[in-house]
DSSP file (Angstrom, degrees, kcal/mol; ACC not computed):
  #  RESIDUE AA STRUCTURE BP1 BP2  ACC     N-H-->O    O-->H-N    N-H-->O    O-->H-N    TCO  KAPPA ALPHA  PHI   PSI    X-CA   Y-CA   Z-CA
    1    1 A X     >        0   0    0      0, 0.0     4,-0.7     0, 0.0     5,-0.0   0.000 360.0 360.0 360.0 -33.9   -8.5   36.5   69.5
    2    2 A X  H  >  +     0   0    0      1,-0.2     4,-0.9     3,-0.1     5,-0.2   0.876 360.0  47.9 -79.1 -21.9   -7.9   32.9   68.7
    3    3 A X  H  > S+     0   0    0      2,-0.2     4,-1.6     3,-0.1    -1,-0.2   0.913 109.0  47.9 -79.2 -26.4  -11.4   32.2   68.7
    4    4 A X  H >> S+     0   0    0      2,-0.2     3,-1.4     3,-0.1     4,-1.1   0.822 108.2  62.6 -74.5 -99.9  -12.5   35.1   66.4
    5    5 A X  H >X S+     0   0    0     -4,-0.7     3,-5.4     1,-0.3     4,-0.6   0.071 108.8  44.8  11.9-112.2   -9.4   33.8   64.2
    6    6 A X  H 3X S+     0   0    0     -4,-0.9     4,-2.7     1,-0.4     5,-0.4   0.343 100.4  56.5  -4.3 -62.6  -11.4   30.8   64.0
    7    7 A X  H <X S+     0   0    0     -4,-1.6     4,-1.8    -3,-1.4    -1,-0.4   0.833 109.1  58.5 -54.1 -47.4  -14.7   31.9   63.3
    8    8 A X  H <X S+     0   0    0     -3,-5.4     4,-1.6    -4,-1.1    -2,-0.3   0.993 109.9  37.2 -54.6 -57.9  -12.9   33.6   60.2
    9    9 A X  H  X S+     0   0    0     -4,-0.6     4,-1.3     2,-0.2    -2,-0.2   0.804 113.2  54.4 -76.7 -23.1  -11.4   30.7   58.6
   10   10 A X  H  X>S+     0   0    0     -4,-2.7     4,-1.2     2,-0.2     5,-0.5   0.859 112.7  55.5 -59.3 -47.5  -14.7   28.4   59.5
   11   11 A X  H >X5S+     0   0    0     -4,-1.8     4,-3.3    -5,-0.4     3,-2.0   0.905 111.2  39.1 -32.3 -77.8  -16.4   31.7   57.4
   12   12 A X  H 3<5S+     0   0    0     -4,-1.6     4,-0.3     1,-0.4    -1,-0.3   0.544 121.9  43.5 -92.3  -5.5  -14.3   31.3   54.5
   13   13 A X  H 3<5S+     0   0    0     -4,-1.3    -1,-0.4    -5,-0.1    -2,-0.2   0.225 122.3  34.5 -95.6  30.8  -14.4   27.5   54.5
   14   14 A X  H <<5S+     0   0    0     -3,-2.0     3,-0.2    -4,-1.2    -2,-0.2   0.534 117.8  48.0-121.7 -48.9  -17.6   27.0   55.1
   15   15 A X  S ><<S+     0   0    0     -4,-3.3     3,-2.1    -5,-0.5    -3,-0.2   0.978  86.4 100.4 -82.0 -71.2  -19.5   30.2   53.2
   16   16 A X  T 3  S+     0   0    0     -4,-0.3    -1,-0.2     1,-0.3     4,-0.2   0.286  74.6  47.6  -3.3 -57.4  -17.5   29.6   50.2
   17   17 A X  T 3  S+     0   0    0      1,-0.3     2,-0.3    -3,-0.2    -1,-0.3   0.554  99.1  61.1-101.9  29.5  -19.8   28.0   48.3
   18   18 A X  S <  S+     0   0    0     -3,-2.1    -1,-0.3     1,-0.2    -2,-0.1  -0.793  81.9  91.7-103.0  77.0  -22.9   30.1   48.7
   19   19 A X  S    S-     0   0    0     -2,-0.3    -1,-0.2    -4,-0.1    -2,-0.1   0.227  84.3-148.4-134.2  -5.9  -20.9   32.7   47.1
   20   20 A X        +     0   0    0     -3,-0.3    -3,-0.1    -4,-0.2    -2,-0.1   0.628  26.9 174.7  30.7  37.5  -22.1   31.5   43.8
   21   21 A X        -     0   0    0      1,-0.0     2,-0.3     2,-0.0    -1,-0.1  -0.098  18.9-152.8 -41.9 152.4  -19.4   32.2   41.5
   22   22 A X        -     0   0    0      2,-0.0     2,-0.2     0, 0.0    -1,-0.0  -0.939  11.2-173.6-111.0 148.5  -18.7   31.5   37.9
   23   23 A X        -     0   0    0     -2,-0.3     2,-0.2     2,-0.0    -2,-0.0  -0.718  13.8-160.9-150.4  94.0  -15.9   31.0   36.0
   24   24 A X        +     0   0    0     -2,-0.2     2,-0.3     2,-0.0    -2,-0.0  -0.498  19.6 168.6 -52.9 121.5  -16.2   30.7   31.5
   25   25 A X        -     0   0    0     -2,-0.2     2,-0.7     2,-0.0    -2,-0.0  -0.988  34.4-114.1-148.6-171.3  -13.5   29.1   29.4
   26   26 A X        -     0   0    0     -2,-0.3     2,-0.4     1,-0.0    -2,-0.0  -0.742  23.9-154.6 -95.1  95.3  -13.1   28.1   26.5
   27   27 A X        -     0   0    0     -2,-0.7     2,-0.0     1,-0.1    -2,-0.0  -0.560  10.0-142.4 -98.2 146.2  -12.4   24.2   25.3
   28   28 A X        -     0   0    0     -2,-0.4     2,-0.3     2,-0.0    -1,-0.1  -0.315  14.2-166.2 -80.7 142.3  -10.7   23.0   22.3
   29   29 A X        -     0   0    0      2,-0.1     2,-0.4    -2,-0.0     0, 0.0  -0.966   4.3-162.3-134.9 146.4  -12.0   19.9   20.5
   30   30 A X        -     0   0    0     -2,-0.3     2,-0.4     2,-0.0    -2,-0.0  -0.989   5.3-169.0-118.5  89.9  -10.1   18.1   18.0
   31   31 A X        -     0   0    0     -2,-0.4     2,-0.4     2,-0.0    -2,-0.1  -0.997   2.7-166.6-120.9 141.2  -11.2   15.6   15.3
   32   32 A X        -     0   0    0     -2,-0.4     2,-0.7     2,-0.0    -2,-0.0  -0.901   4.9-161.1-114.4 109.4   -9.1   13.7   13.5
   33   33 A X        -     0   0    0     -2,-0.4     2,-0.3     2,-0.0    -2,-0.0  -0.933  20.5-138.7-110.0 135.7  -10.3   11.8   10.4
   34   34 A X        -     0   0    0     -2,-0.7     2,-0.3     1,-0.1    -2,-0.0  -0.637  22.3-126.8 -94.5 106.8   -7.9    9.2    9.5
   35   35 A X        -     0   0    0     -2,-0.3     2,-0.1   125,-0.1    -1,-0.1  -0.695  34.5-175.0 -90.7 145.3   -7.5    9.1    5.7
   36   36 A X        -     0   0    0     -2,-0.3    30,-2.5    33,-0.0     2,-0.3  -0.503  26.7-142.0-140.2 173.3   -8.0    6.1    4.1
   37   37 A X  E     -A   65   0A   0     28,-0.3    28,-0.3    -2,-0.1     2,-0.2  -0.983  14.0-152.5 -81.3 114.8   -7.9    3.9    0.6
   38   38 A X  E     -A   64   0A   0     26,-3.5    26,-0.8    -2,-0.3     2,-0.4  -0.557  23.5-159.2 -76.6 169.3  -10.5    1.3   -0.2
   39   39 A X  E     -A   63   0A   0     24,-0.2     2,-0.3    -2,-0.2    24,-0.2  -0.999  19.6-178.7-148.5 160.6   -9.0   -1.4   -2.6
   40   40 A X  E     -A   62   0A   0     22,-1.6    22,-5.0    -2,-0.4     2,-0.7  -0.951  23.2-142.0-161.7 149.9  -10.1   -4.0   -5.0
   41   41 A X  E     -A   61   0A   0     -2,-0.3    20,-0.2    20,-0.2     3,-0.2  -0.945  18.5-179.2-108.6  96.8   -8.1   -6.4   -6.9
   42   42 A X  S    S+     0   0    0     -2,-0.7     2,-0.4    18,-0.7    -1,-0.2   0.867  82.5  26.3 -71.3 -39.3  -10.0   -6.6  -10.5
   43   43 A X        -     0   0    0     17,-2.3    -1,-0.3    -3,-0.1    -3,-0.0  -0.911  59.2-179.9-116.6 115.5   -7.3   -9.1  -11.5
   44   44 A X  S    S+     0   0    0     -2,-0.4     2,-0.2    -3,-0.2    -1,-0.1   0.479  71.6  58.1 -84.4  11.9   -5.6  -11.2   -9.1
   45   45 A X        -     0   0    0     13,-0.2     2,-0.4    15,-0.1    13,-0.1  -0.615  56.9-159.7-129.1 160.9   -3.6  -12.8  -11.8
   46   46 A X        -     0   0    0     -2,-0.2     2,-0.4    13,-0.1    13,-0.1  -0.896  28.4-170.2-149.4 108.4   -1.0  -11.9  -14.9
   47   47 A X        -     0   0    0     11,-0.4     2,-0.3    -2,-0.4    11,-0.3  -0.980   8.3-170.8-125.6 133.8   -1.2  -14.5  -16.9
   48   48 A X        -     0   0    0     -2,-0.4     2,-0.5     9,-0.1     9,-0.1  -0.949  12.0-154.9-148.0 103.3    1.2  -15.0  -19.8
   49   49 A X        -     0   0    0      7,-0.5     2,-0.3    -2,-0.3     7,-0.1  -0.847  12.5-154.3-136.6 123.3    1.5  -17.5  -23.0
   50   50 A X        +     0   0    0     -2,-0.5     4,-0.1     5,-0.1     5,-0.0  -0.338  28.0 154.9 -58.3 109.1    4.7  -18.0  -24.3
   51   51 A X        -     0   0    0      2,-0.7    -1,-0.1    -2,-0.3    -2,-0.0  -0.197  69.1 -66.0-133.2  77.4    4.5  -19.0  -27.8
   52   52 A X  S    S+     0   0    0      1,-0.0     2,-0.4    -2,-0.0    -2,-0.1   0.236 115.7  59.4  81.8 -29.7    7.6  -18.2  -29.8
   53   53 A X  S    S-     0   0    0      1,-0.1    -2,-0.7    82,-0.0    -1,-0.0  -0.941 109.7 -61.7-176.8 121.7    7.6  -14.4  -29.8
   54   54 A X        -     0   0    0     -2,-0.4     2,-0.2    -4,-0.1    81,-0.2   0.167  58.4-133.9 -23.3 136.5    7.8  -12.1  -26.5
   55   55 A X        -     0   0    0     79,-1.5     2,-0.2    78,-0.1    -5,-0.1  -0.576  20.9-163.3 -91.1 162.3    4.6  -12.7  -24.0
   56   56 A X        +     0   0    0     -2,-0.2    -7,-0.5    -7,-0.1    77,-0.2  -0.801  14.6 152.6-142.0 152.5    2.5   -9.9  -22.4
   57   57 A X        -     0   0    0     75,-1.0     2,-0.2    -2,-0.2    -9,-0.1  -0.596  19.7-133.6-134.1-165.4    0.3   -9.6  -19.8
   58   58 A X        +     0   0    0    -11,-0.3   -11,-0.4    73,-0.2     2,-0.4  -0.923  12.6 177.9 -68.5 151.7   -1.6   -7.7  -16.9
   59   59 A X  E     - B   0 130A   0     71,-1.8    71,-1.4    -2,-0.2     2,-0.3  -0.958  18.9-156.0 177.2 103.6   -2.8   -7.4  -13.7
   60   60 A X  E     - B   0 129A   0     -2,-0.4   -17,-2.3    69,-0.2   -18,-0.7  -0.987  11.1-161.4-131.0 157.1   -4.7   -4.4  -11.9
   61   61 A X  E     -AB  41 128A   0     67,-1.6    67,-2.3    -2,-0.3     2,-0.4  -0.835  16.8-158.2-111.8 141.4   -5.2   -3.3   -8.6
   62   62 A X  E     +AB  40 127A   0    -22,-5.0   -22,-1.6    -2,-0.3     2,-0.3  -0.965  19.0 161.8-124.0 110.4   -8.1   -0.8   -8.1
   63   63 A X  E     -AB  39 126A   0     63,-2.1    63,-3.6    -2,-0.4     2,-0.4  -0.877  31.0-155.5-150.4 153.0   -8.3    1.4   -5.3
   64   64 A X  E     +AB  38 125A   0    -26,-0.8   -26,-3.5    -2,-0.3     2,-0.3  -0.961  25.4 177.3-138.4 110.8  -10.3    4.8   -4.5
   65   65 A X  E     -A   37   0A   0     59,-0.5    58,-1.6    -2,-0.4    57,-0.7  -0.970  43.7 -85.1-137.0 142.1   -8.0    6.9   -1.4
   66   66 A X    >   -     0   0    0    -30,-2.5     3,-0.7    -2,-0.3    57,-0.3   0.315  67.6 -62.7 -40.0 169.6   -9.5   10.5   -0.3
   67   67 A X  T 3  S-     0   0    0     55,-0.2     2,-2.9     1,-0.2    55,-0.3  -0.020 119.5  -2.1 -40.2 158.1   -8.5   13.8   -2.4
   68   68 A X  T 3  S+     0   0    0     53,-0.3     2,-0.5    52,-0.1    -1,-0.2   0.408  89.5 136.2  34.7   4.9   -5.0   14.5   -2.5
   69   69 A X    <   -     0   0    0     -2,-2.9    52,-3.2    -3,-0.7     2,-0.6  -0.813  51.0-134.6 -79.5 123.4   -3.7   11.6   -0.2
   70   70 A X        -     0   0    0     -2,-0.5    50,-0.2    50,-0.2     2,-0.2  -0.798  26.7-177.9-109.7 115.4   -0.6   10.1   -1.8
   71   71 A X        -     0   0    0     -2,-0.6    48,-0.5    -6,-0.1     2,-0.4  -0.485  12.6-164.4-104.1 168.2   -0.2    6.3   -2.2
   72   72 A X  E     -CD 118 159B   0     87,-0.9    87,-2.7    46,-0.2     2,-0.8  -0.994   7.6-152.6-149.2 150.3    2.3    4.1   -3.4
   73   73 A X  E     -CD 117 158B   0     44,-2.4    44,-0.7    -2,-0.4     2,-0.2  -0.856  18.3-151.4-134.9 114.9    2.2    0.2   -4.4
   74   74 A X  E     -CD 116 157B   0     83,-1.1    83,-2.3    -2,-0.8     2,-0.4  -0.670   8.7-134.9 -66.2 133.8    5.5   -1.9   -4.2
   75   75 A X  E     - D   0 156B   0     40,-1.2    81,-0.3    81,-0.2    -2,-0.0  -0.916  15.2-141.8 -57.1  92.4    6.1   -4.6   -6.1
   76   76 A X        -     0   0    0     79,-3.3    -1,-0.2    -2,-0.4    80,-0.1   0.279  13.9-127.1 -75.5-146.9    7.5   -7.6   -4.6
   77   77 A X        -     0   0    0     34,-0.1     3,-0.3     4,-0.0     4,-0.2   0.616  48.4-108.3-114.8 -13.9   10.0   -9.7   -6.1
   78   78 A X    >   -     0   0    0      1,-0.2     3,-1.3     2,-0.1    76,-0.2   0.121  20.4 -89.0 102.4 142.0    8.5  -13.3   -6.0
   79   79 A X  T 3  S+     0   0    0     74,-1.9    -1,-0.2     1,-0.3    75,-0.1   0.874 126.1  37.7 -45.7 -30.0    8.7  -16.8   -4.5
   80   80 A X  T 3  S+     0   0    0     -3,-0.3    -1,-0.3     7,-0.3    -2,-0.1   0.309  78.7 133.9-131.1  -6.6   11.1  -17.6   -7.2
   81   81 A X    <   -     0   0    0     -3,-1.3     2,-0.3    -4,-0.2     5,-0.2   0.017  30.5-166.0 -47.6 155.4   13.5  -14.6   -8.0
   82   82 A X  B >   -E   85   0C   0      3,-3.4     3,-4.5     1,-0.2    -2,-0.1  -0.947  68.8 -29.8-143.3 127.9   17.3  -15.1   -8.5
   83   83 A X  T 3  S-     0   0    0     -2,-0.3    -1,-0.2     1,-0.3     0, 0.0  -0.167 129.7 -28.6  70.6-166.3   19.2  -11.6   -8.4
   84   84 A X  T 3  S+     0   0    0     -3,-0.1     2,-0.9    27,-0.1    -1,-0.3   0.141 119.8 108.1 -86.0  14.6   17.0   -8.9   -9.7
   85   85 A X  B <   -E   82   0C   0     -3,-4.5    -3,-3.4    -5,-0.1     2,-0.2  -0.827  55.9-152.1 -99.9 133.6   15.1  -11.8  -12.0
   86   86 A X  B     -F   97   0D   0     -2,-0.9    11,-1.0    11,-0.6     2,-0.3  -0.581  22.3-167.4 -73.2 152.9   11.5  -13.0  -11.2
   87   87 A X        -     0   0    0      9,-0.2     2,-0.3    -2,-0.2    -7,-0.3  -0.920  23.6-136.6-146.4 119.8   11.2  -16.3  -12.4
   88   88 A X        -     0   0    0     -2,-0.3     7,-1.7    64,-0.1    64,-0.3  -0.658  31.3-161.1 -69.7 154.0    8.4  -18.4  -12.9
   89   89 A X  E     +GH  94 151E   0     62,-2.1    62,-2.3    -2,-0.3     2,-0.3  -0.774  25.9 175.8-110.3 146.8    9.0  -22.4  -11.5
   90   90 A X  E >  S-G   93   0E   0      3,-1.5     3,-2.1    -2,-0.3     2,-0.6  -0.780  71.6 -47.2-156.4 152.0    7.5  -25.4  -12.1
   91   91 A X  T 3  S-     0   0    0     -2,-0.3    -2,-0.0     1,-0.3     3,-0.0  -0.317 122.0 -22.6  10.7 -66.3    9.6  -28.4  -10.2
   92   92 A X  T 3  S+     0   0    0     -2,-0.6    -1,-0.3    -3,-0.0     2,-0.2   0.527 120.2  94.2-129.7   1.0   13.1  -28.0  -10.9
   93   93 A X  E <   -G   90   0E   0     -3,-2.1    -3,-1.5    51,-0.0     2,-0.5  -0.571  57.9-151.3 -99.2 148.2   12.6  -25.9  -14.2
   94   94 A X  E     -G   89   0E   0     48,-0.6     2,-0.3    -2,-0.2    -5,-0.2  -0.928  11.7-173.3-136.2 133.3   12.7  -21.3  -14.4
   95   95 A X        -     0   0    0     -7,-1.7     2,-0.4    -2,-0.5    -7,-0.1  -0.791  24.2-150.2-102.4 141.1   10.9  -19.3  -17.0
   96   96 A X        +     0   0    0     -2,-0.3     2,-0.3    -9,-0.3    -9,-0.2  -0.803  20.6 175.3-109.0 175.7   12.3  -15.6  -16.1
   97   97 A X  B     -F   86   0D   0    -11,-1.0   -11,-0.6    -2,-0.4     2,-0.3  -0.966  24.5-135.8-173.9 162.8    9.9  -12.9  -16.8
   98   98 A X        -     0   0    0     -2,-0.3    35,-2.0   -13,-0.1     2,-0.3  -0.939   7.8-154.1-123.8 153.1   10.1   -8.7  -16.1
   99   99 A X  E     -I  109   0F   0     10,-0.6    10,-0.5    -2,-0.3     2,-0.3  -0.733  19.4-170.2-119.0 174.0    7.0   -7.1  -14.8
  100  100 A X  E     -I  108   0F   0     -2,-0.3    31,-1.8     8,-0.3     8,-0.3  -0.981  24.5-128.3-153.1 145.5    7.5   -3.1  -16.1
  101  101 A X  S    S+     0   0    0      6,-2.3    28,-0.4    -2,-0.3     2,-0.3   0.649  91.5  65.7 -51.7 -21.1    4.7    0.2  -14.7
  102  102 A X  S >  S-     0   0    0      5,-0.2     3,-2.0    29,-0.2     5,-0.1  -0.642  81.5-137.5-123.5 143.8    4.1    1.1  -18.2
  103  103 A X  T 3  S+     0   0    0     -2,-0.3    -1,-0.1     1,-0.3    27,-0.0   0.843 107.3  67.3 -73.4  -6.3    2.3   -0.7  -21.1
  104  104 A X  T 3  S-     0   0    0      3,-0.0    -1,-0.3     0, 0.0    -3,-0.0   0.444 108.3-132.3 -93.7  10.1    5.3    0.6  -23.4
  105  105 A X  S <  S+     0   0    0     -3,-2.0    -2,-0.1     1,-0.1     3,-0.1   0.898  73.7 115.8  47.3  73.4    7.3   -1.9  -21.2
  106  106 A X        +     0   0    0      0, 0.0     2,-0.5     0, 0.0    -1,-0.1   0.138  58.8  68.1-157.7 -20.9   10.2    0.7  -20.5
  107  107 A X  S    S-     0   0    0     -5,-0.1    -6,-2.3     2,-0.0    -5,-0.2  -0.564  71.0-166.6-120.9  92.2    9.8    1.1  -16.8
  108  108 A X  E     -I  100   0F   0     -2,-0.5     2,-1.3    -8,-0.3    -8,-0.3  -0.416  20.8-138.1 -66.0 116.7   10.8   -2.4  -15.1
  109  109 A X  E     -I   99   0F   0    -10,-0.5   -10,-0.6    -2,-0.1     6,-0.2  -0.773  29.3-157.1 -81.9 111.7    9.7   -2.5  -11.7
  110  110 A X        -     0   0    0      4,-1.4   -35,-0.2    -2,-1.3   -25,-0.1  -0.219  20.6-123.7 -53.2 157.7   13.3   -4.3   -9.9
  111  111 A X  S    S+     0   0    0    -27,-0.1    -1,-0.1     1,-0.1   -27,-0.1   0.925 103.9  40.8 -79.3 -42.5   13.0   -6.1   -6.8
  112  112 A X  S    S-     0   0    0      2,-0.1     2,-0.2   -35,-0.0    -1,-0.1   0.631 131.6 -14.7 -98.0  11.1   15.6   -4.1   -4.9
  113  113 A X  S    S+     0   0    0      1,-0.4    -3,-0.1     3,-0.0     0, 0.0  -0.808 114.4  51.2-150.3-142.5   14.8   -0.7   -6.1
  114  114 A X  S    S+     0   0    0     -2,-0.2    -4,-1.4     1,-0.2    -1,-0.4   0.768  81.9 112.9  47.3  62.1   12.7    1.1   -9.1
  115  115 A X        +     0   0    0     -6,-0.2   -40,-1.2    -3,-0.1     2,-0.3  -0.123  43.4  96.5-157.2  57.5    9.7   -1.2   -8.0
  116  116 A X  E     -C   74   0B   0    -42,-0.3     2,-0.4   -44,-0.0   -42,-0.2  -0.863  55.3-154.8-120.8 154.2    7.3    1.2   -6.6
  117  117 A X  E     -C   73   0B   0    -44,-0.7   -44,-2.4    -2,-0.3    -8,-0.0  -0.867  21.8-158.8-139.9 131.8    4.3    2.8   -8.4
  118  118 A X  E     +C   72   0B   0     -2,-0.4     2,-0.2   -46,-0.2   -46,-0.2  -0.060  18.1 154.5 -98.0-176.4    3.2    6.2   -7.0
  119  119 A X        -     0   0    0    -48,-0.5     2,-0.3     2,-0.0   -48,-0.1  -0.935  35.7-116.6 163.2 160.9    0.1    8.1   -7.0
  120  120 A X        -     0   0    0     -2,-0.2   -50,-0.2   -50,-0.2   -52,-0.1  -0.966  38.6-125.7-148.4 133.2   -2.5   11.0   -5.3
  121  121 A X        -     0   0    0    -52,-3.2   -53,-0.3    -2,-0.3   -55,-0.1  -0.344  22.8-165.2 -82.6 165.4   -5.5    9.8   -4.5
  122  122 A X        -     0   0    0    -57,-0.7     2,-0.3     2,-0.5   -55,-0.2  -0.087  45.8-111.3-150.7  28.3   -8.7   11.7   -6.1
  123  123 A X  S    S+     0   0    0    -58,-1.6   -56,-0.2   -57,-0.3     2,-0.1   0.039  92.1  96.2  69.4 -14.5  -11.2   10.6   -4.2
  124  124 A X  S    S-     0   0    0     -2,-0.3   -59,-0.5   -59,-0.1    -2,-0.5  -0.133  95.4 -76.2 -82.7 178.8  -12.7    8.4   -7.7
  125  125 A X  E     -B   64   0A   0    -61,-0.2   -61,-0.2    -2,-0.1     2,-0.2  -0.792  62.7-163.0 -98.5 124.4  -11.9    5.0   -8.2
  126  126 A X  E     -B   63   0A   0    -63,-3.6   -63,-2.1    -2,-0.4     2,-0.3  -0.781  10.9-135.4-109.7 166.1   -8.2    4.7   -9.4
  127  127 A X  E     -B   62   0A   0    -65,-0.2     2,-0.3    -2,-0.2   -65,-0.2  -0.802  14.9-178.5-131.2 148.5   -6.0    2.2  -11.0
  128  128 A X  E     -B   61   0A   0    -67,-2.3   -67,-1.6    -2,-0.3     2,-0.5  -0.986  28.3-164.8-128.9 134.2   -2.1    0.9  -10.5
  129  129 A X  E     -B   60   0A   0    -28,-0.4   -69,-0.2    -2,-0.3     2,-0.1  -0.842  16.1-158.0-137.5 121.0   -1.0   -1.9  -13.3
  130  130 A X  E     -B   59   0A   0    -71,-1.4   -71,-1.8    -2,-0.5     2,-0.4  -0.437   8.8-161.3 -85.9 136.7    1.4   -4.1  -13.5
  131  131 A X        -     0   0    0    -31,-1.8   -73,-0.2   -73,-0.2   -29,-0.2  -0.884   1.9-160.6-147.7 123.6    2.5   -5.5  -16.7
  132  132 A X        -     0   0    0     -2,-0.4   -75,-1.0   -33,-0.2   -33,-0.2  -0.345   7.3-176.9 -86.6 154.6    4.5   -8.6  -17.3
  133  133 A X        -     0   0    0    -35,-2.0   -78,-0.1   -77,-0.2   -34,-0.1  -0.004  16.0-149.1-146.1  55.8    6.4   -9.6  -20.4
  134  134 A X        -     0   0    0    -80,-0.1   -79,-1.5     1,-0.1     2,-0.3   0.257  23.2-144.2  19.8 112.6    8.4  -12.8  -21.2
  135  135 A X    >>  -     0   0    0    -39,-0.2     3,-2.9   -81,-0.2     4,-0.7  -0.940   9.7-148.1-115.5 137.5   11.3  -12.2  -23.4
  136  136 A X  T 34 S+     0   0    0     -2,-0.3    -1,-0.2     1,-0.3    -2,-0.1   0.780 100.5  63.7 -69.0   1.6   12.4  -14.5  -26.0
  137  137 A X  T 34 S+     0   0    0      1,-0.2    -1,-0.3    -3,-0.1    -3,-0.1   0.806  95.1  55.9 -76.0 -31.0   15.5  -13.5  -25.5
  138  138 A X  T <4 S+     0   0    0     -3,-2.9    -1,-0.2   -42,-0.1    -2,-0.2   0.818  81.1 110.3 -90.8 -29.4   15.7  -14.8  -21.8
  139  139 A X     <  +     0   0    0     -4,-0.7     2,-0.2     2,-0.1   -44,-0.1  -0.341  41.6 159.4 -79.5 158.2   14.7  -18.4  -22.8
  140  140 A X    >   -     0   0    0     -2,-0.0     3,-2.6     0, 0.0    -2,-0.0  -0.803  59.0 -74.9-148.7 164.9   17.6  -20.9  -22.4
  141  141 A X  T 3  S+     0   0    0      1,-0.3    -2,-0.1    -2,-0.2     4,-0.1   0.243 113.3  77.5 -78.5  10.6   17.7  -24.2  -22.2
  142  142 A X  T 3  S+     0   0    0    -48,-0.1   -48,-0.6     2,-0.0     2,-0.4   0.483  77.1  88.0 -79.2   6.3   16.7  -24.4  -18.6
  143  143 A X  S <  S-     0   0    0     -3,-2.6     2,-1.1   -50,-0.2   -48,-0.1  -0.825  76.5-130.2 -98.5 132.3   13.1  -23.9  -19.4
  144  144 A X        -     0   0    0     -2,-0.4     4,-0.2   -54,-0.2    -3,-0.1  -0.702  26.3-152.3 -47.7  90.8   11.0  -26.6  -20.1
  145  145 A X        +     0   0    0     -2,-1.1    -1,-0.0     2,-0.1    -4,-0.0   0.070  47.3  69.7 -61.8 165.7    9.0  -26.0  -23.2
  146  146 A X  S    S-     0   0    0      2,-0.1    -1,-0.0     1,-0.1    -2,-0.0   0.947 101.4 -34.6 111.2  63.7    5.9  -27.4  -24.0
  147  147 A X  S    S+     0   0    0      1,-0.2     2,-0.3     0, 0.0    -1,-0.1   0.876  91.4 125.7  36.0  43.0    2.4  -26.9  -22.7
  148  148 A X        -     0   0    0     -4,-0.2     2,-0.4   -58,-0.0    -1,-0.2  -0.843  54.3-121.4-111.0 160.9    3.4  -26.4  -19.0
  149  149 A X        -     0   0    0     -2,-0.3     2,-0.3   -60,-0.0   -60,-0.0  -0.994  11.3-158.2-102.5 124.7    2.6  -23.4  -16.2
  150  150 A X        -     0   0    0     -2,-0.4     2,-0.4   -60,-0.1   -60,-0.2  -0.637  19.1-164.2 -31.9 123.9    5.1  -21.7  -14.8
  151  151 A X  B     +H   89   0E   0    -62,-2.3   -62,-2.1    -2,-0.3     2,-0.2  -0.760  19.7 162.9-121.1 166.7    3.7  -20.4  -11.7
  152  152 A X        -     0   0    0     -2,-0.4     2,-0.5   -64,-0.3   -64,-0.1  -0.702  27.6-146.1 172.2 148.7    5.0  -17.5   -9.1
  153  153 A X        -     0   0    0     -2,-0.2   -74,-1.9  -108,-0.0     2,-0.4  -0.884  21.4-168.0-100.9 137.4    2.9  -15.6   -6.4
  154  154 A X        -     0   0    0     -2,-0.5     2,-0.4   -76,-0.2    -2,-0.1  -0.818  26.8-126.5-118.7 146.2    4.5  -11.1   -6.1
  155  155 A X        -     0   0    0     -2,-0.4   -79,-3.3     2,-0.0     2,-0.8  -0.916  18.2-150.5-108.5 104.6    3.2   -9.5   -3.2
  156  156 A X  E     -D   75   0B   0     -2,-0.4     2,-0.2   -81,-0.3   -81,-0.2  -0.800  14.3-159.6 -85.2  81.7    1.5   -6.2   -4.3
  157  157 A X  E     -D   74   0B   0    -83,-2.3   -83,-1.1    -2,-0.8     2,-0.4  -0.726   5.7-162.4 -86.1 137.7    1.7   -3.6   -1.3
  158  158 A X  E     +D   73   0B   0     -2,-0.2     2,-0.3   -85,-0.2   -85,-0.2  -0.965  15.3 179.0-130.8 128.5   -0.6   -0.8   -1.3
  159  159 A X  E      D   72   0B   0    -87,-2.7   -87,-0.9    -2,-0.4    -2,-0.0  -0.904 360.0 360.0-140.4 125.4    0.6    2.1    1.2
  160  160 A X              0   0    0     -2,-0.3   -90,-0.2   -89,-0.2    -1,-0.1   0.199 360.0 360.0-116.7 360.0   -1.1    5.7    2.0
């Protein structure tokens, strides 16, 4: 008996695979495409000349992000901000200036909030623009007048 025993289980580990079996299923695949923005800076600059009488400028950033993917670009606040003002400098003297979403200058992007501009991408080449404005009303007698630049660098985040 032990040896027959034996003989069985050398059988079934042995034979097994001339038994030729098959066994179908079915496997899942998964691709993921990672939806994107391209960007291009058509102006890296906002340039601004004070001459008497409130300044404006502009500055856009140009970007093309798949259909229906929703982006947003933050505004920073600037090397030179005090409080919620941007200020441009040059050596010990401050220009303030307001940067705003809208060309009717009515939506002021702030530094610690409002200072987003939103968007859904549409798969064409789209536009976000910042526009800056000088008011006379802000200068005071810490600015140095007079054929100088007032400089300041804002950090433009673009996020999908």
């Amino acid at each position: 008996m032990k040896r027959l025993s034996f003989l069985i289980f050398a059988s079934l580990l042995w034979g097994a695979p001339a038994l030729a079996l098959t066994d179908t299923k079915n496997v899942s695949l998964n691709a993921t495409v990672v939806p994107s923005c391209n960007v291009n800076f058509t102006a890296g600059s906002l340039s601004m000349t004070f001459a008497g009488a409130d300044a404006v400028g502009s500055a856009t950033l140009t970007m093309t992000c798949d259909t229906g993917l929703p982006w947003s670009v933050t505004v920073g606040g600037g090397l030179n901000a005090q409080g919620e003002l941007r200020r441009g400098k040059i050596s010990t003297y401050y220009m303030p200036y307001h940067l705003y979403a809208d060309s009717g200058y009515t939506n002021e992007l702030l530094i610690s909030s409002s200072n987003t501009i939103a968007g859904t991408g549409t798969g064409t080449s789209q536009t976000a623009t910042v526009y800056g404005k000088i008011l006379k009303s802000d200068i005071a007698g810490s600015v140095a007048l007079g054929g100088r630049v007032y400089a300041d660098t804002v950090l433009m985040t673009l996020c999908w």
